[in-house]
LUMSEZA-756187 format. One record per residue (C-alpha): residue in three letters; x, y, z; residue number from 1. Coordinates in Angstrom, 1 decimal, always signed. Example, Ala and Ser with C-alpha at 12.3 -4.5 7.8 and 13.67 -1.06 7.14 Angstrom:
<recs>
{rec ala {+12.3 -4.5 +7.8} 1}
{rec ser {+13.7 -1.1 +7.1} 2}
</recs>
This chain:
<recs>
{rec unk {+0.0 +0.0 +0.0} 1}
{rec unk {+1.3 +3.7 -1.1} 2}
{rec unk {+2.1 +5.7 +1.3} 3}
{rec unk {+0.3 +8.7 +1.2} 4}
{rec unk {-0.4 +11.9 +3.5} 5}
{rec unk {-2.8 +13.0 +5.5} 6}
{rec unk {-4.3 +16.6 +6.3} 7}
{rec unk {-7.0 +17.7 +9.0} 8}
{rec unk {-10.3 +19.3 +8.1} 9}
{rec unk {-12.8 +20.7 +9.8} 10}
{rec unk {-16.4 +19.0 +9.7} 11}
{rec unk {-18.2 +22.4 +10.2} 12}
{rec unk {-16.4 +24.9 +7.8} 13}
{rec unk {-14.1 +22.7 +5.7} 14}
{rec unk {-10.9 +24.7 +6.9} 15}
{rec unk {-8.1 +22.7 +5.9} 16}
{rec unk {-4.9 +22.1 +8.3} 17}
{rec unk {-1.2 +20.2 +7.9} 18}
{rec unk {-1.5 +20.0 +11.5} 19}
{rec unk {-4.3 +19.4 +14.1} 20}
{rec unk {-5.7 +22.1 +16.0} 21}
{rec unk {-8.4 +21.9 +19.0} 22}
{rec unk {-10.1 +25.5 +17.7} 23}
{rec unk {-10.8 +25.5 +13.8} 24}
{rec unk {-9.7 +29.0 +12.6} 25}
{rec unk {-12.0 +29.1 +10.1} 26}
{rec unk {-15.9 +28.9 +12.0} 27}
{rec unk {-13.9 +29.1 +15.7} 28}
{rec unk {-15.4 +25.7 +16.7} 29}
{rec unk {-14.0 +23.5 +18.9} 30}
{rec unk {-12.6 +19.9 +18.2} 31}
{rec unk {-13.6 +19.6 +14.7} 32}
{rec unk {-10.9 +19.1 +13.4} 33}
{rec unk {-10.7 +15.7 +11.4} 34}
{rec unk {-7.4 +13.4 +10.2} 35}
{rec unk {-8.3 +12.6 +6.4} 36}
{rec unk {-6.0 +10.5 +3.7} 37}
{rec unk {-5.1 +13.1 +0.8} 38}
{rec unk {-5.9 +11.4 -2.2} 39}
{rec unk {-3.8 +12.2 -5.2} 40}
{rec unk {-5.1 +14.6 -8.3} 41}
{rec unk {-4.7 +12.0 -10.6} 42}
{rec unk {-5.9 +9.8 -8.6} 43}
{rec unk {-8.0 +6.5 -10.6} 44}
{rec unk {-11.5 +6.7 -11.0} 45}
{rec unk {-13.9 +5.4 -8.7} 46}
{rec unk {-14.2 +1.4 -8.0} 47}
{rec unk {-17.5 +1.3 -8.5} 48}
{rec unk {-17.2 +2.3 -11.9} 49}
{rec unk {-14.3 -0.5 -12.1} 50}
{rec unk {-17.2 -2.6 -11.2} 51}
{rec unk {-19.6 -1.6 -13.4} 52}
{rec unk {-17.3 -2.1 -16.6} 53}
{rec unk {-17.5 +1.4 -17.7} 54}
{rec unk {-14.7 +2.6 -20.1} 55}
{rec unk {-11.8 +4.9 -19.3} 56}
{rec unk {-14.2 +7.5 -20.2} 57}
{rec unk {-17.9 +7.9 -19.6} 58}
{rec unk {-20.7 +10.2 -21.0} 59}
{rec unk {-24.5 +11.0 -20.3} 60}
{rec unk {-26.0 +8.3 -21.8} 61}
{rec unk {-30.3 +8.1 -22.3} 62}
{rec unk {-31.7 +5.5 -19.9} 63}
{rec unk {-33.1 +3.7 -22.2} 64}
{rec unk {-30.3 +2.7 -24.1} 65}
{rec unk {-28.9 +1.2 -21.0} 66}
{rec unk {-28.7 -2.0 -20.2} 67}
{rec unk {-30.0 -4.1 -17.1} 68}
{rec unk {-28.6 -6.8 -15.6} 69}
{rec unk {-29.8 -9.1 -12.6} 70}
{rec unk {-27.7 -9.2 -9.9} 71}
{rec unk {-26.1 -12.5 -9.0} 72}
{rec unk {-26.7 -13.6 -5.9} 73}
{rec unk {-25.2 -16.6 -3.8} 74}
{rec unk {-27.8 -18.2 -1.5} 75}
{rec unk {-27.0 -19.5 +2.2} 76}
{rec unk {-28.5 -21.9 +4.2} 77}
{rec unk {-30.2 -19.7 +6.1} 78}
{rec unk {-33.7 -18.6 +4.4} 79}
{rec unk {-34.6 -15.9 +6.9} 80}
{rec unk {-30.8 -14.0 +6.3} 81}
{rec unk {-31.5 -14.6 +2.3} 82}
{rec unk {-34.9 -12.9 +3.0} 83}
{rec unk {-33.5 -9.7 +4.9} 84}
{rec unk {-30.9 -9.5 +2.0} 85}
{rec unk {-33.7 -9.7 -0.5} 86}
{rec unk {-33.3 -13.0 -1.9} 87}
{rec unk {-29.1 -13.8 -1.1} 88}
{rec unk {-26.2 -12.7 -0.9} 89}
{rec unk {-24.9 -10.1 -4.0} 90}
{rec unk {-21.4 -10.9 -5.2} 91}
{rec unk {-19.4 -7.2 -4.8} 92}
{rec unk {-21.5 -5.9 -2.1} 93}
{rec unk {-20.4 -4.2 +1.3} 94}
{rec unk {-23.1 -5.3 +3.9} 95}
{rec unk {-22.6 -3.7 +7.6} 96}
{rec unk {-24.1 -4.8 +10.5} 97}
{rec unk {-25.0 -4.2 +14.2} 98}
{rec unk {-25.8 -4.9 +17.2} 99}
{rec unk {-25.7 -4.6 +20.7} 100}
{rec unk {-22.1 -6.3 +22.4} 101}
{rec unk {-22.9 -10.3 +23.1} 102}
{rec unk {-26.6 -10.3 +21.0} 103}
{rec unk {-24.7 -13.1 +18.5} 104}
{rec unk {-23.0 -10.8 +15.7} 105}
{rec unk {-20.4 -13.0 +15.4} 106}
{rec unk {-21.6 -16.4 +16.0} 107}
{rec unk {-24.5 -15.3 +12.9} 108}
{rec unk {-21.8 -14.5 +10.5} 109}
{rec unk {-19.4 -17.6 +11.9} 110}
{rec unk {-22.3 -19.5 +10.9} 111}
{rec unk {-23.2 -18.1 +7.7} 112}
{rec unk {-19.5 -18.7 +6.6} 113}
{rec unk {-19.6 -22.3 +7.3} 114}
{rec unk {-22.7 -22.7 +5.1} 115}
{rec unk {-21.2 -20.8 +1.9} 116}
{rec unk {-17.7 -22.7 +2.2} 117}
{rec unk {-20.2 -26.0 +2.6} 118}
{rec unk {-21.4 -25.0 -1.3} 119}
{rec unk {-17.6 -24.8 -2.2} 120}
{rec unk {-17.0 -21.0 -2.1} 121}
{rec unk {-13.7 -20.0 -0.1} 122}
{rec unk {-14.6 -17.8 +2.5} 123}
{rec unk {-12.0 -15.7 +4.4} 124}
{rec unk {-12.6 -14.8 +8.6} 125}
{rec unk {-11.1 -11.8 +9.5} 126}
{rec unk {-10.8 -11.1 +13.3} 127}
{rec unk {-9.5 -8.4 +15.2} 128}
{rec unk {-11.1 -8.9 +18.3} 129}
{rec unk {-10.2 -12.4 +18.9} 130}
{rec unk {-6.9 -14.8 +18.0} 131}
{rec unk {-7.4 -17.4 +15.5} 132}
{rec unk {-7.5 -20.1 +18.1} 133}
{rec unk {-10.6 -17.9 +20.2} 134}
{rec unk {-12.1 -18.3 +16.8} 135}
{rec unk {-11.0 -21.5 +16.6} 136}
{rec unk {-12.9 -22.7 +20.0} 137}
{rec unk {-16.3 -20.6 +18.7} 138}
{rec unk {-16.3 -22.9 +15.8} 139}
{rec unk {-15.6 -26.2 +17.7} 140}
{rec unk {-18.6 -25.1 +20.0} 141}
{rec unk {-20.9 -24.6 +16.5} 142}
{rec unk {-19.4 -27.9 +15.1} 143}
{rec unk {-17.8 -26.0 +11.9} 144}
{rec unk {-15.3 -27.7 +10.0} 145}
{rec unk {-14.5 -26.6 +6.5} 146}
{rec unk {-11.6 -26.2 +4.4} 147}
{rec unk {-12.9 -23.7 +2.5} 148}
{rec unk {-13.1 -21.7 +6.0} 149}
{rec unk {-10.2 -19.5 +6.5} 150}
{rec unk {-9.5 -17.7 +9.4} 151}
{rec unk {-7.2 -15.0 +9.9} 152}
{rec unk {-6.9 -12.3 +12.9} 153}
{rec unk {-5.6 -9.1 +12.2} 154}
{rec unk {-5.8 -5.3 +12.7} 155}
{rec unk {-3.9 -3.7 +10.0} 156}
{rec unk {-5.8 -2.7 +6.6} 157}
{rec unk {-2.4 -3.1 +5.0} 158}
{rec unk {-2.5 -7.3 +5.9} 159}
{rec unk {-6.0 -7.8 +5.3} 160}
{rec unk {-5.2 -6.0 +1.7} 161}
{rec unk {-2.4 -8.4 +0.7} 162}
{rec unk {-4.0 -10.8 +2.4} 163}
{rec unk {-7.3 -10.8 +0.7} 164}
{rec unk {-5.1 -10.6 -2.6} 165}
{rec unk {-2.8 -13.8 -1.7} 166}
{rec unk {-6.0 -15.7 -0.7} 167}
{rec unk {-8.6 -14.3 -3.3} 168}
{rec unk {-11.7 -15.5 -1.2} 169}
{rec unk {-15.4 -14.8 -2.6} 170}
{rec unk {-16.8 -13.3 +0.9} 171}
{rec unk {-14.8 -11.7 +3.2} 172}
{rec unk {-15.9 -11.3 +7.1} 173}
{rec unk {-14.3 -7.8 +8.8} 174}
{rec unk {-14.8 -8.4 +12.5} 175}
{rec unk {-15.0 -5.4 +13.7} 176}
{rec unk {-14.4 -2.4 +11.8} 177}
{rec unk {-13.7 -0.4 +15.0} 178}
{rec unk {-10.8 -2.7 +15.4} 179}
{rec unk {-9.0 -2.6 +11.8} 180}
{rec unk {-6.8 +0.5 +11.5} 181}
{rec unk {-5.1 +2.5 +8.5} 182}
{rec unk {-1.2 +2.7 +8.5} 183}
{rec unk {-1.0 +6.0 +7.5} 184}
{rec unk {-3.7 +7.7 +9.4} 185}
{rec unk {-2.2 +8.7 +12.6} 186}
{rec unk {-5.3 +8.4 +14.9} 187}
{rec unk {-6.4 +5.1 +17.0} 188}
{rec unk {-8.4 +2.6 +15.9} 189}
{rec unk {-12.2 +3.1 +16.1} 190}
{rec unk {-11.9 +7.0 +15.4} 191}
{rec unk {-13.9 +8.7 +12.5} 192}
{rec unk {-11.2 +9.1 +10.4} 193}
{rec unk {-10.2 +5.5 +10.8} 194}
{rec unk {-13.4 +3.8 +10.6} 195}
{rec unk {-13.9 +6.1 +7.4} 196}
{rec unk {-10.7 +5.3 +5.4} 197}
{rec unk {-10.6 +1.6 +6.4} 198}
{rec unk {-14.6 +1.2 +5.0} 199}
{rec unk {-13.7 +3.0 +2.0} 200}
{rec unk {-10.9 +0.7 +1.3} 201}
{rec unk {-13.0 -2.3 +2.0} 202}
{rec unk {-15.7 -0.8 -0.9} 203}
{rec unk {-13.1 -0.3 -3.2} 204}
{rec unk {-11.9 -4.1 -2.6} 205}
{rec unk {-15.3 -5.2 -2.5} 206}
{rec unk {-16.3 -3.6 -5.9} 207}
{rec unk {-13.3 -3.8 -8.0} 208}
{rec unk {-12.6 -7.8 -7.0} 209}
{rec unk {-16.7 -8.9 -7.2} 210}
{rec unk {-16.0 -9.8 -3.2} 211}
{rec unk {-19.1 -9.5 -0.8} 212}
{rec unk {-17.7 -8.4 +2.5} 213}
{rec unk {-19.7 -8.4 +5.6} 214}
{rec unk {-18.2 -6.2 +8.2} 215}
{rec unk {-19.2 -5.9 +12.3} 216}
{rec unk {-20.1 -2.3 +14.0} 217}
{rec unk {-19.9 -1.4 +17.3} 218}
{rec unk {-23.4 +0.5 +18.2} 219}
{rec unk {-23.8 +3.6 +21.1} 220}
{rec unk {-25.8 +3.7 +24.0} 221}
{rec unk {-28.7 +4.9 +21.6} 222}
{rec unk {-28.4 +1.8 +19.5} 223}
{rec unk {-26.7 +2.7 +16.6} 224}
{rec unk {-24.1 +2.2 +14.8} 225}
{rec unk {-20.7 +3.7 +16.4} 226}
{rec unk {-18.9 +6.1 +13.8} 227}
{rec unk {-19.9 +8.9 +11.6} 228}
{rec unk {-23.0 +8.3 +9.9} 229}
{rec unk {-21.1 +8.5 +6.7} 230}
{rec unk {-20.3 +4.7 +7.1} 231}
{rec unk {-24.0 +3.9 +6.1} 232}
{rec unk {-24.1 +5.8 +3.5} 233}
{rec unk {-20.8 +4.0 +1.9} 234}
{rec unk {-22.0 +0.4 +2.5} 235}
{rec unk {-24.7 -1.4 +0.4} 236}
{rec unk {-26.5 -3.2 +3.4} 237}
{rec unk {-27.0 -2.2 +6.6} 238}
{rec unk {-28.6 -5.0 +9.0} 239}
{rec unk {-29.3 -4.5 +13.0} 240}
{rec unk {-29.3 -8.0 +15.2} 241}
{rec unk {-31.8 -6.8 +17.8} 242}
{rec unk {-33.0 -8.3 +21.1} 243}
{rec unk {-32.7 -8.8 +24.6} 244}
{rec unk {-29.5 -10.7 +25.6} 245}
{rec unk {-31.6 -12.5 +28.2} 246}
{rec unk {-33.7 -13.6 +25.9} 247}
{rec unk {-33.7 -16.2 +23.2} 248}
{rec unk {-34.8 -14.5 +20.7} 249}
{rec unk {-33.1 -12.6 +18.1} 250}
{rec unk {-34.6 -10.0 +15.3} 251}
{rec unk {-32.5 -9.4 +12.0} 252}
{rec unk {-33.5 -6.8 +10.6} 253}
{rec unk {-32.4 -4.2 +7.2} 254}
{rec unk {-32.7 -0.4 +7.5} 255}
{rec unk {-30.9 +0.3 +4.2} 256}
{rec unk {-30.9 -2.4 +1.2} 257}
{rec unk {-29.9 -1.4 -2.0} 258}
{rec unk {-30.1 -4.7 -3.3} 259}
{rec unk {-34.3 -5.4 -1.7} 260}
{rec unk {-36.8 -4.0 +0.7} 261}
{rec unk {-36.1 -2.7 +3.9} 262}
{rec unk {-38.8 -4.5 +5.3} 263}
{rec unk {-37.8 -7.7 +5.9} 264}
{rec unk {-37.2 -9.3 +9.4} 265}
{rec unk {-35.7 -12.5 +10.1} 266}
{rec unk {-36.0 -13.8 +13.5} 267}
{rec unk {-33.3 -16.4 +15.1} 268}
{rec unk {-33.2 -18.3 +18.3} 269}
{rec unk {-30.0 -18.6 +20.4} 270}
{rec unk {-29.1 -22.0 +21.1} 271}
{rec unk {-26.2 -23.7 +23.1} 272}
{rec unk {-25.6 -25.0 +19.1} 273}
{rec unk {-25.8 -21.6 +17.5} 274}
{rec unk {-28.7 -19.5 +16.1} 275}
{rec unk {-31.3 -21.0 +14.7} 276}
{rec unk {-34.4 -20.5 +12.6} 277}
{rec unk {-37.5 -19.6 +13.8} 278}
{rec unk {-39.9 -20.7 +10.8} 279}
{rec unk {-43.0 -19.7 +12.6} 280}
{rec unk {-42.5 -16.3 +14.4} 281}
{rec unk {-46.3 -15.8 +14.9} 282}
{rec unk {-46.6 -18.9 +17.4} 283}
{rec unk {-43.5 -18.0 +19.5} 284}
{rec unk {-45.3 -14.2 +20.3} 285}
{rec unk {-48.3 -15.3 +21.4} 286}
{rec unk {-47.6 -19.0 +23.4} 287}
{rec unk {-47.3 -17.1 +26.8} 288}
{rec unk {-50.9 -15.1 +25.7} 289}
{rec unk {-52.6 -15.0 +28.7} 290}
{rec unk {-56.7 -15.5 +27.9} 291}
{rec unk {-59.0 -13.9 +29.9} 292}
{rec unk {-56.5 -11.1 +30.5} 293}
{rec unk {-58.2 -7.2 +29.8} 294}
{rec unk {-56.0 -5.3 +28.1} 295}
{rec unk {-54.4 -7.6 +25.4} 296}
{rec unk {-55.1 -7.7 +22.1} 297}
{rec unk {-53.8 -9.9 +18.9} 298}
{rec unk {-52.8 -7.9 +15.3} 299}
{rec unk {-51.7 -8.9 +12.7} 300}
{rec unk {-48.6 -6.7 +11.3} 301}
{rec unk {-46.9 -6.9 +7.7} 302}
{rec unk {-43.3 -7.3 +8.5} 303}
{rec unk {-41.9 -7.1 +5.1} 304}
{rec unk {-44.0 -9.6 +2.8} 305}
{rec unk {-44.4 -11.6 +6.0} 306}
{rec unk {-47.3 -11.6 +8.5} 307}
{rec unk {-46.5 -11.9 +11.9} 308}
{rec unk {-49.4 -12.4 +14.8} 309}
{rec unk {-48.0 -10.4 +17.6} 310}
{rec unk {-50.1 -9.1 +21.0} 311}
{rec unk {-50.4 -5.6 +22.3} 312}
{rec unk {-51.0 -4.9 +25.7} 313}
{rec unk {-51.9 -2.2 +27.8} 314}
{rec unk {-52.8 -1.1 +31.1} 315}
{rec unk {-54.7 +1.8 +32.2} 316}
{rec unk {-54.8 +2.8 +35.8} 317}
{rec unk {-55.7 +6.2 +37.7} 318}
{rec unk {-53.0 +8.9 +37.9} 319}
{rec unk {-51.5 +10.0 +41.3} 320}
{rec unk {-50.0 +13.3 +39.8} 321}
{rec unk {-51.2 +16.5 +38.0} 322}
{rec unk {-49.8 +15.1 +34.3} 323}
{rec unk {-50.1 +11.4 +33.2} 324}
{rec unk {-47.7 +9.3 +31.9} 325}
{rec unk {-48.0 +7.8 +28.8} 326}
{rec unk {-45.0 +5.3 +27.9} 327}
{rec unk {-44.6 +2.9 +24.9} 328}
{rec unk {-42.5 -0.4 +24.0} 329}
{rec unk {-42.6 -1.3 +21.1} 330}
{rec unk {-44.5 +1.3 +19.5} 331}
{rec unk {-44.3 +4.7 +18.4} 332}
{rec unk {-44.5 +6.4 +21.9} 333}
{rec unk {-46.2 +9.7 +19.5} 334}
{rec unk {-49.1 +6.9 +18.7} 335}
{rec unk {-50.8 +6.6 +22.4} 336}
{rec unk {-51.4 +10.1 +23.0} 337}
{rec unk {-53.1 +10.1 +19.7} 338}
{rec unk {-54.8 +7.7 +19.8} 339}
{rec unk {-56.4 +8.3 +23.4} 340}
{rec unk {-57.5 +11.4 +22.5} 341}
{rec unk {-59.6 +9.7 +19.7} 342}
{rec unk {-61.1 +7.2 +22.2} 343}
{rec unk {-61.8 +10.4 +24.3} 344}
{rec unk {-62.8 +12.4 +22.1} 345}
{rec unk {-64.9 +10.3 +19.6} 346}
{rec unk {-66.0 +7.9 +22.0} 347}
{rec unk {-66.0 +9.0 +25.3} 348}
{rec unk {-63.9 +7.2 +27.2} 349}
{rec unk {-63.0 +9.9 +30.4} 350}
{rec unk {-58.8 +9.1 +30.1} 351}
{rec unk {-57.5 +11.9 +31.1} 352}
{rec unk {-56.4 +11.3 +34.1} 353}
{rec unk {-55.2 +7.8 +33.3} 354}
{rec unk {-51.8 +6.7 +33.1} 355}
{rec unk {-51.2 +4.0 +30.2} 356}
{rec unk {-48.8 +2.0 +29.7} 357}
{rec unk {-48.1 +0.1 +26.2} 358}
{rec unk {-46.2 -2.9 +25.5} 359}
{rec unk {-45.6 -5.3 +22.9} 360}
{rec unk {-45.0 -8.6 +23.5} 361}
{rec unk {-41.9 -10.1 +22.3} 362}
{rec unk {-39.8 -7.4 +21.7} 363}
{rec unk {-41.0 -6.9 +18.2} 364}
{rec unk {-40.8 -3.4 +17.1} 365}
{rec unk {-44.0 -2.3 +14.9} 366}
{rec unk {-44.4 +1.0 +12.9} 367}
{rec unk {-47.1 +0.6 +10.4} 368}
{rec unk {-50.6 +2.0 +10.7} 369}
{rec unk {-52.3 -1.2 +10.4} 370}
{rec unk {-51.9 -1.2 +14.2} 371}
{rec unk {-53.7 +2.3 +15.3} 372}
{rec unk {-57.0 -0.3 +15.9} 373}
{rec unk {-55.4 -3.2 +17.9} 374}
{rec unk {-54.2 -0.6 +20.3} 375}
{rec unk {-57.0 +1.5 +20.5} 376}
{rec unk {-59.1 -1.5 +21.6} 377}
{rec unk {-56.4 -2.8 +24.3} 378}
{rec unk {-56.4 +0.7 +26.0} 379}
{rec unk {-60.2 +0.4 +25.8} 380}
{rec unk {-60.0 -3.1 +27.1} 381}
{rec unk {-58.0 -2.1 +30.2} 382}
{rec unk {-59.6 +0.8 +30.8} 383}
{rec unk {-63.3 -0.9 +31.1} 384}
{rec unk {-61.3 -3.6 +32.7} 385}
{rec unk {-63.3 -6.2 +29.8} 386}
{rec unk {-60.9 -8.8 +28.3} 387}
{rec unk {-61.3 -9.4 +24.4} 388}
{rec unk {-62.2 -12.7 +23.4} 389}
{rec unk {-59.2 -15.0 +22.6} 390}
{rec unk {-59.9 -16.0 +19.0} 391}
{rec unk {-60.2 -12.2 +17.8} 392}
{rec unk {-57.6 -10.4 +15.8} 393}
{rec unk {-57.9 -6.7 +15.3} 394}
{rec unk {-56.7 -5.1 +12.2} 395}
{rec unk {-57.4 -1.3 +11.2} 396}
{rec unk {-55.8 +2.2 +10.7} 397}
{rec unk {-57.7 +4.8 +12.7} 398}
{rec unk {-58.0 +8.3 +11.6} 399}
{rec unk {-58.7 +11.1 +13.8} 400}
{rec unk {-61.9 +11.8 +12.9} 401}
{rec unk {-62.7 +8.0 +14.3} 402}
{rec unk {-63.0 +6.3 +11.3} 403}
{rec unk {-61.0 +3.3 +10.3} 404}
{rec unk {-59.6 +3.2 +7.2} 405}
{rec unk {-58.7 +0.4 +5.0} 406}
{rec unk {-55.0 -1.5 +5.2} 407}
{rec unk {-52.9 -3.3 +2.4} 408}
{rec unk {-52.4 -7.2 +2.1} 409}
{rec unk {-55.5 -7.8 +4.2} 410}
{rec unk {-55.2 -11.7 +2.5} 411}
{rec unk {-52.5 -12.4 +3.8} 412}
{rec unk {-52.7 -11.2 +7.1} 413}
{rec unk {-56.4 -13.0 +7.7} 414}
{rec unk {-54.7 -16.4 +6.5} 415}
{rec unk {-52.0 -16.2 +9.3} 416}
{rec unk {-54.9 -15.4 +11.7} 417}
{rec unk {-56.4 -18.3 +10.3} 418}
{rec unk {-52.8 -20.8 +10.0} 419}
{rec unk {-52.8 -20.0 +14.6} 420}
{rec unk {-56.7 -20.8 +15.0} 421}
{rec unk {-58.3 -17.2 +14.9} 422}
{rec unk {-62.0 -17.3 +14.9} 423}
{rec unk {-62.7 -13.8 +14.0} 424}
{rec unk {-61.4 -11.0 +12.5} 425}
{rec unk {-62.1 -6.6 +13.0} 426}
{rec unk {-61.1 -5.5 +10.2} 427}
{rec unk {-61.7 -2.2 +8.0} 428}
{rec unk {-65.2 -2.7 +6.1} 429}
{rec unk {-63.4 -1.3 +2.9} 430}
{rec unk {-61.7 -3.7 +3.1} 431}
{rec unk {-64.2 -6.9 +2.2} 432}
{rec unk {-65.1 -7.8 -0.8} 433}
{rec unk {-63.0 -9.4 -3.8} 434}
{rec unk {-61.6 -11.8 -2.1} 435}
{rec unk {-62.3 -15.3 -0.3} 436}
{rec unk {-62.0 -15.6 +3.6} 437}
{rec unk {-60.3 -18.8 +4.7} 438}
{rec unk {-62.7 -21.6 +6.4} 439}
{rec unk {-63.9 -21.4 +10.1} 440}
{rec unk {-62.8 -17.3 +10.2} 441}
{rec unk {-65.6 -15.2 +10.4} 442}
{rec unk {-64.8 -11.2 +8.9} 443}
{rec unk {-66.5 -8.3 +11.0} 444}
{rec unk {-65.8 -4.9 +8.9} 445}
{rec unk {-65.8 -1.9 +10.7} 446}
{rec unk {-66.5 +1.7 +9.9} 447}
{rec unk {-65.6 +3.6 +13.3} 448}
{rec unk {-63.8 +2.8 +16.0} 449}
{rec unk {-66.9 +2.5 +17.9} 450}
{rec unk {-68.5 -0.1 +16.2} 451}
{rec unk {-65.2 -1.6 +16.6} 452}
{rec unk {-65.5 -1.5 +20.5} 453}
{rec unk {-68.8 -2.8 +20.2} 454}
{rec unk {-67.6 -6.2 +18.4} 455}
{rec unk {-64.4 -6.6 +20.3} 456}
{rec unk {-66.0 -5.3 +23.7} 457}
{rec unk {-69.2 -5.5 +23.6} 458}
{rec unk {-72.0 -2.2 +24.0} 459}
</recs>
């Protein structure tokens, strides 16, 4: 690798510096100052356009003289990973993921390279957190053996370079980038400038040699991902492993996928084996339902192209103080004190001066509108202290004139109500008609939240 020199700029004004300098002279901000790798003015064009097999010079070209290819993509033995990648993984892609310290980052992507160097394809292990023989153990404890599986622990982007040239593998695993450092940046490992020149590298590597790389980031207190947010703009893929470490369970998920939708989930369960597959989500959220219980009610939410049968419960209880709390898991904590100024407003309910609490079982994280009506009904349930009948699944957007309002995919989600022995479903009553209910589930369409208390509730 070259050696090249580096400069300081500020990430405020763009003042440029030999040196670094704790005041930036240019906007008079303090420690802004930021080590960057001066790239060269003749420097070679971009490696995604290496990638692309675009000539030595380019022009504006109509797009509709351009040509479209499918992308290639390598499939694992893991179908709920190939459905978060949208289908598999794509050769020459730079996928980045997440995830809380001890959730299973490692022992997911230790996995995933045993299966692709099962189907022959040489698969190279980088580690800079652990020796080869920590690794080693890991994959004794998974029952990996594969020759195909190589396994190197390093630090320095220079011998992961020459490395990954000596070896030319066809996925690469970086684990962590907050561990691999630049020789000629003069910061420490994990720093912005760093953890920007060493992903940068990676991409170019990645693009110009067809290699998919899969690299590890450390994520904050908040939950994301540790570094400028410039790193998720560079990468193709950017995947979070959520969940509670306690807990079994484990929720894949993609917030950025230029290669699919980003909203696909794949959910895992953490063995003394490894992770595995959990081909029926819908019956793992709802086995510890309690029946009888006021306050809990079952939805059914599009996660991606999948429906998943999750419970929402609530509880509602009198206030001790001037303002009430409202607090959310799960949901957008924005959502209750909308929606229970509906219920007060459109239907009466005296709430006030009621303190509610939201939760939804499982630790799944839901976002769509197709909710509003599930938790407008547990809030009602808890608050008139009336459970819902076991076999009912609600399904609706609410608007805030009280109406509910039809939702998308309303087959599919009444089929897995169906699939888990649902006997009725609430749903929107634009949204019957031109199409066939499964067997044994009666529909009961809806036009106000009211009517929707009255079914779920009774008057």
């Amino acid at each position: 690798m070259a050696k090249r020199k580096t400069k300081f700029m500020c990430q405020e004004c763009g003042y440029e510096s030999p040196k670094w300098m704790g005041k930036c002279p240019g906007c008079g901000e303090w420690n802004k100052m930021v080590e960057e790798v001066e790239k060269p003015a003749n420097s070679r064009r971009g490696a995604f356009a290496h990638s692309q097999g675009m000539g030595t010079a380019s022009k504006a070209t109509p797009i509709t003289t351009i040509e479209t290819i499918s992308e290639p993509r390598v499939l694992t033995e893991s179908q709920e990973l190939n459905r978060v990648l949208g289908g598999g993984v794509v050769r020459g892609s730079l996928v980045l993921i997440g995830g809380d310290p001890g959730i299973g980052k490692s022992t997911l992507l230790l996995q995933v390279s045993s299966q692709l160097a099962k189907k022959n394809h040489s698969v190279l292990y980088i580690s800079g957190e652990e020796s080869m023989r920590q690794t080693k153990l890991r994959a004794d404890r998974l029952s990996i053996t594969s020759e195909q599986l190589l396994v190197y622990s390093e630090t320095s982007l220079e011998e992961i370079s020459r490395t990954i040239e000596q070896t030319s593998p066809a996925f690469v695993i970086v684990d962590s980038i907050q561990t691999i450092y630049h020789p000629e940046v003069t910061s420490a490992p994990g720093s912005v400038s760093q953890v920007r020149e060493c992903t940068a590298e990676l991409m170019r590597i990645a693009k110009t040699k067809g290699i998919a790389i899969f690299i590890v980031g450390h994520v904050t207190k908040e939950g994301s991902i540790a570094g400028p947010r410039l790193l998720e703009h560079m990468v193709d893929t950017v995947l979070y492993f959520e969940g509670e470490r306690h807990h079994t369970y484990r929720i894949l998920r993609a917030v950025k996928n230029r290669f699919g939708s980003t909203n696909e989930m794949g959910i895992f369960e953490m063995k003394e084996m490894g992770l595995e597959e959990v081909a029926n989500p819908s019956e793992i959220f709802l086995e510890e339902r309690s029946e009888g219980a006021a306050g809990s009610t079952v939805v059914a939410s599009m996660e991606g192209t999948r429906p998943v049968l999750v419970e929402i419960q609530a509880l509602i209880s009198p206030t001790s103080f001037g303002n009430p709390r409202r607090m959310a898991t799960g949901i957008d904590h924005n959502r209750v004190p909308l929606l229970m100024a509906v219920l007060e407003k459109r239907v009466g309910l005296l709430l006030q001066n009621q303190d509610a609490y939201l939760k939804v079982a499982g630790g799944v994280k839901l976002d769509e509108p197709a909710i509003d009506l599930a938790v407008a009904v547990s809030i009602a349930s808890s608050f008139r202290d009336k459970p819902t009948r076991a076999t009912d699944c609600v399904i609706g957007e609410v608007g805030l004139t009280g109406e509910v309002r039809r939702v998308s995919r309303i087959e599919q989600r009444v089929q897995e109500a169906a699939k888990l022995g649902f006997e009725r479903v609430i749903l929107p009553a634009n949204n019957i008609g031109g199409w066939q209910a499964p067997a044994g589930v009666q529909l009961i369409g809806v036009n106000s939240v009211s009517e929707a208390l009255n079914e779920a509730l009774g008057r």
